[in-house]
Structure formats: structure tokens, C-alpha cells
N, C-alpha and C positions, 0 to 999 in steps of 0.2 A: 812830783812823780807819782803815777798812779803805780800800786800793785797789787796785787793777792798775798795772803798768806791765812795766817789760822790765831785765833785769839790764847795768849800768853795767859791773861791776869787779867782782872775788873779792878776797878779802885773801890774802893768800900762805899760810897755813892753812889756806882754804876755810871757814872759821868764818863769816866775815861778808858782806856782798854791797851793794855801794852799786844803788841802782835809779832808774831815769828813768822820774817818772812817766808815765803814760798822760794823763794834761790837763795839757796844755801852761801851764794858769794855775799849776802848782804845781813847788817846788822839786824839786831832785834828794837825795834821802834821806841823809840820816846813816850809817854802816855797821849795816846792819839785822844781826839774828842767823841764821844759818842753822841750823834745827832737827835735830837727831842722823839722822832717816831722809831728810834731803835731802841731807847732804854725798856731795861728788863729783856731786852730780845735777843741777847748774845749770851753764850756760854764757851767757857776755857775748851779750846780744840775747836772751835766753830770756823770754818771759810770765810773770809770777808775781804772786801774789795775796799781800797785806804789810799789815800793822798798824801802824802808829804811835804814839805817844803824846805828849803835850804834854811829859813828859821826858825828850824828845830818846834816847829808845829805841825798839827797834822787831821786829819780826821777819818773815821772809819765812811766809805759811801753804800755802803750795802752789805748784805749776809751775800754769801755765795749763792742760796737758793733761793733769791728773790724775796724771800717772805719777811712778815713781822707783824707781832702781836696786834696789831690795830686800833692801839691806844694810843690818845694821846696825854702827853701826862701833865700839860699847861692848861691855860684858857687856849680855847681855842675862838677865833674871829674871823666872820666870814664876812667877806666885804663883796656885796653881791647877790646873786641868787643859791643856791643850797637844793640840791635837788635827790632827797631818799628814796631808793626802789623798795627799800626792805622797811622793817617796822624803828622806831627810833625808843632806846629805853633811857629813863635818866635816872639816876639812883638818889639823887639828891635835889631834883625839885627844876623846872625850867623858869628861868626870869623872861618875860617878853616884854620891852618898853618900846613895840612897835603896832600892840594889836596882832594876833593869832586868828586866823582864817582857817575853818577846815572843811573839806569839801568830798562828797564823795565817799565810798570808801565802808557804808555801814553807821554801827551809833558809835558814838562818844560814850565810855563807861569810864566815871572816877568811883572811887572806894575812899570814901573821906568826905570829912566838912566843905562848904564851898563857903567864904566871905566874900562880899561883893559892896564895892564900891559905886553905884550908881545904879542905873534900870537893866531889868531882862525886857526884851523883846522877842518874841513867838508868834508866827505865824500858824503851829498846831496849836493843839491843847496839851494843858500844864498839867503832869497829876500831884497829888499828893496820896499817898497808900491809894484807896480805890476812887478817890474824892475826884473828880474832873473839873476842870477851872471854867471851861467851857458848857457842861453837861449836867451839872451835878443841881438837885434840886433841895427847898427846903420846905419842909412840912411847918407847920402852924404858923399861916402867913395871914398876919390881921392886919386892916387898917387901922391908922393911928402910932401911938408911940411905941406898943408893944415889941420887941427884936423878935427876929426869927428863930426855928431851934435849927440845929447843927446841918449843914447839909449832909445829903445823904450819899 
């Protein structure tokens, strides 16, 4: 049975949520389940819309005012394509085991070491501080075994 009411109690995990129904003819609920995109996003006296079952299980399906924090708090898997209109932040680093394409959009700035396993390939030129990989020249250039000095 679907109803409304207002959240009683959290369980010290945030997992479960006991609720006081909205009609006063009806008990106060069994520890309902709280669904993976609602945790953290419910507080004691909050509106929520909950399911029940005749065995004695049950789950909360939404706040009242539609919203919720917009975390998820597992892996999340996307089986598909993924499509962001806004910027994407990760606090803890992205794994890709499919190749990363980016396109469009401005440069690519990291603030860190880069390790690389295999070739870069560039169509510009590559700098190093002012040094051009493409442009850059060397003065005391002899024939014979002599090395060159530093480009410039």
C-alpha cells in the first residue's frame, strides 16, 4: 500500500526510517528501507511517500518535495552512453579501461605528474618551459662527433 506521512526515526546507519503515518487511523510503520539516492537526505519530521507490504517490509519512494541530495553513495555503472551538460568533478581520481576521448570544449589543464605508459602523439607543437619541440633551435652545431648545446 502506498502512503504519505512524516519520518519518525533513522536507524544509526541511515539505512532504515520508521514513519508516522499521515491518517491518524493507521499504525506507525515497521523500519521502512531507505533507497541508495535518498541516504543522508531525509530528517525526523520530513514528508515522504512509502510502500508497504502485508510482510511486514516496506520502503520509503520519495521525500515529499521531490528533491535529494544528488549523491550516490555506491559504484555507480553505467551500461551505455552517459551524457553531462554541466562540468564532471571526481575527488578521488577517474579509472578508464576503455580510452577517454575529449573533444571540444577549450584546453585540458591537470595540476600534477602525468606517468605514461606508451607514445604521446601531437598534431601541434609540444613545449617544455619556452623550449618548442617543433621550433626550437641549437647553437654550436659542428660537423662530426661533437653534441650540440642546449636548445634554445
Amino acid at each position: 500500500m502506498i502512503n504519505k506521512g512524516f519520518i519518525s526515526s533513522l536507524t544509526e546507519d541511515g539505512t532504515k526510517a520508521i514513519v508516522i503515518p499521515q491518517e491518524a487511523s493507521q499504525n506507525v510503520t515497521f523500519p521502512l528501507v531507505i533507497p541508495y539516492f535518498l541516504l543522508e537526505c531525509l530528517e525526523v519530521n520530513m514528508p515522504v511517500v512509502y510502500a508497504t507490504f502485508p510482510d511486514q517490509t516496506g520502503i520509503i519512494l520519495a521525500r515529499m518535495d521531490g528533491e535529494w541530495n544528488h549523491k550516490i553513495y555506491r559504484t555507480l555503472t553505467v551500461e551505455g552512453t552517459a551524457h553531462m551538460t554541466e562540468r564532471l568533478t571526481a575527488d578521488r581520481g577517474i579509472t578508464a579501461t576503455g580510452g577517454i576521448s575529449v573533444a571540444g570544449g577549450g584546453n585540458v589543464t591537470v595540476q600534477g605528474d602525468i606517468s605514461l605508459t606508451g607514445s604521446i602523439t601531437a598534431t601541434g607543437d609540444i613545449k617544455s618551459g619556452s623550449v618548442s619541440l617543433q621550433n626550437h633551435v641549437h647553437s654550436g652545431v659542428m660537423k662530426g662527433n661533437d653534441d650540440t648545446d642546449a636548445p634554445k
